[in-house]
N, C-alpha and C positions, 0 to 999 in steps of 0.2 A: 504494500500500500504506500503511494506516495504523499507525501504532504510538505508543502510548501516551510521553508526555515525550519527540515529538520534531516537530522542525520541520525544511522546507524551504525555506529562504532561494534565492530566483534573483536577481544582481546584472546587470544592463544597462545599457545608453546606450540612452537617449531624447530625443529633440532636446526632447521638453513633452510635458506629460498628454495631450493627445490624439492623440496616435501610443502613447503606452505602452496606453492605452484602447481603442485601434483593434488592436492588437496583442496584447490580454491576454484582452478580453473575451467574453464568447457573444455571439452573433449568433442569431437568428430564423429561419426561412423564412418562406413566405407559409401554409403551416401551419400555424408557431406550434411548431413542432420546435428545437429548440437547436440551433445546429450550434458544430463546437467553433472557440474560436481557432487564430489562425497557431503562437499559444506553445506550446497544447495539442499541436497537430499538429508541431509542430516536435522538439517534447520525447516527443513519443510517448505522452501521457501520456493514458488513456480518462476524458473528461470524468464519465464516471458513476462515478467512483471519488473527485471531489474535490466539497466544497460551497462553492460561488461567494460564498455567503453567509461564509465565513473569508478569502476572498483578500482581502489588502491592498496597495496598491501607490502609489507618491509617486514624483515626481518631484524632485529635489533641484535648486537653481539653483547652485549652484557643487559642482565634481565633486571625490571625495573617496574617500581610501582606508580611512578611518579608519572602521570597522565601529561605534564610538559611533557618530558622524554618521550614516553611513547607516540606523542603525537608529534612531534618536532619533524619541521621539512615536509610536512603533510599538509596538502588544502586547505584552506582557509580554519587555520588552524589559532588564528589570533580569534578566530568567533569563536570556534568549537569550546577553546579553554578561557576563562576566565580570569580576566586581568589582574584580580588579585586573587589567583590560585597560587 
């Protein structure tokens, strides 16, 4: 469901980009059909409701609770976090 001035933050462990990659991303058939990911299918969420072309996703090398950090370098990230967080 979309709504205007709002966002959906998902926080995980990933061992590296390419498990979070292998876990986040669409997949193909030999069609040429998308099929969704594990994250989609896990979260329940119907791929044709979201555009792939917005998902952003990073890896971090040291783990961290501080929501600056995890969000830093990421989209409008001075709205998402609070000025005086």
């Amino acid at each position: 469901m979309e709504k205007k001035g709002m966002v959906s933050l998902w926080l995980g462990n990933c061992l590296n980009k390419e498990e979070l990659e292998k876990y986040v991303d669409l997949t193909y058939d030999d069609e040429g059909e998308s099929v969704p990911s594990k994250f989609l299918l896990d979260f329940k969420i119907d791929m044709n409701e979201i555009d792939e072309d917005f998902i952003e996703k990073a890896v971090l090398n040291n783990p961290s609770n501080d929501l600056t950090k995890l969000l830093n370098g990421s989209s409008y990230e001075e709205v998402i976090v609070p000025k005086n967080y």
